[in-house]
C-alpha positions in Angstrom: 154.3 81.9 39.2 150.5 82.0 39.6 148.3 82.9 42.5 144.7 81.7 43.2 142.7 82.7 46.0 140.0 81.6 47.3 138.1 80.6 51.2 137.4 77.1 52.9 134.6 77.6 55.8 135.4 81.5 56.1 139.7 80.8 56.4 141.5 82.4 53.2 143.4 79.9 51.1 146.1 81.2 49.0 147.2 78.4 46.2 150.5 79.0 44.6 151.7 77.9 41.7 155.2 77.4 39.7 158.7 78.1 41.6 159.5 80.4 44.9 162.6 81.5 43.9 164.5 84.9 43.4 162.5 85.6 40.7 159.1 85.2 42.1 160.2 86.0 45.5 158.1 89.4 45.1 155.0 88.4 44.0 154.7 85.8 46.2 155.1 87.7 49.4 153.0 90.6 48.2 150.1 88.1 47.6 150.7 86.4 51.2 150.8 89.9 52.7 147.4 91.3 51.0 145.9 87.6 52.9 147.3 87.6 55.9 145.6 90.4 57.3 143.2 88.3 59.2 143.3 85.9 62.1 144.7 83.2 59.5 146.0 82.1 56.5 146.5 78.6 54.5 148.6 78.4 51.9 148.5 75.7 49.3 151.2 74.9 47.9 150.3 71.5 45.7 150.8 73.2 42.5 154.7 74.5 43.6 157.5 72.8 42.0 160.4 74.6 43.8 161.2 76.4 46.9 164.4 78.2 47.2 166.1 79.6 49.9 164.3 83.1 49.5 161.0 81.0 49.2 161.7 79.0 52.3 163.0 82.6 54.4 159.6 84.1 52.9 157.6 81.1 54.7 159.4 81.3 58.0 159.0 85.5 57.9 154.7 84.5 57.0 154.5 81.8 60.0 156.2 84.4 62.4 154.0 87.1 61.5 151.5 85.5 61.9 152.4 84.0 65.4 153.4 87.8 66.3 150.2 89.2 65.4 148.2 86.0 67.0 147.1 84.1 63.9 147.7 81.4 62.0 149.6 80.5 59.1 149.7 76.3 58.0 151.4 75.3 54.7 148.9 72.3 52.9 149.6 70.1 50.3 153.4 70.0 50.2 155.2 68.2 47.2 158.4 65.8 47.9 160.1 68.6 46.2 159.0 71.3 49.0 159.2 68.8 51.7 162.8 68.2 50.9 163.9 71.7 50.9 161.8 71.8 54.1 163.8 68.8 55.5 167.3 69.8 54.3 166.4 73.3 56.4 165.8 71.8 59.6 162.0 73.7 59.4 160.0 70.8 58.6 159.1 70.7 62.3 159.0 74.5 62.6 156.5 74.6 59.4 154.6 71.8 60.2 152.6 70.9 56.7 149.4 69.8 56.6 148.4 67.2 54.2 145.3 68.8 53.1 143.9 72.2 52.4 141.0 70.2 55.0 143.1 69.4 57.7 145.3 73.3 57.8 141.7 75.0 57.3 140.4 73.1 60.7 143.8 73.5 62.1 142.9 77.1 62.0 139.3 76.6 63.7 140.4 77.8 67.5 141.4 81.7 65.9 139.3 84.2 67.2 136.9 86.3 64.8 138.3 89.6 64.3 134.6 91.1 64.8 133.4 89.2 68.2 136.7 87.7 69.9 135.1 84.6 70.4 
């Protein structure tokens, strides 16, 4: 597994690459722990070949974090492969995917700054 980071109009985006799977379980939830700090978080996942059920418990864990601490956390970019495992789950819905690192990052546009609360 790889990790790239990078920001669309000031929202971190963290793109992962290779399998989520026991193996890679680690890694991957340290990296979306160091990013989710802030109001929000998209993670791209167009480079992600397979999601297992450790990957998919990871992703559920992020998005309620996040929703606990009043942030955001949108999934972009999702393979057939991901989607599948998303669909077999049931959490398609609950996940919601965005088609687009775009489309998450201005799905993220009504978070609050963490300096002015506006």
């Amino acid at each position: 597994m790889s990790v790239h980071h990078y920001r669309v109009a000031d929202v971190p985006v963290l793109r992962l690459s290779g399998d989520i799977d026991l193996a890679t379980r680690d890694t991957a939830e340290a990296a979306i722990a160091v990013r989710q700090r802030g109001p929000a978080l998209v993670l791209d996942l167009a480079e992600v070949d397979f999601v297992g059920a450790c990957g998919i418990t990871l992703l559920v864990r992020a998005r309620r974090r996040a929703e606990d601490d009043g942030g955001r956390f949108h999934l972009a970019c999702c393979g057939p492969v991901v989607r599948r495992g998303l669909e077999a789950t049931g959490l398609l819905g609950t996940l919601r995917p965005f088609d687009s690192v775009a489309e998450a990052v201005a799905a993220c546009s009504d978070v609050p700054s963490p300096r002015t609360g506006k």
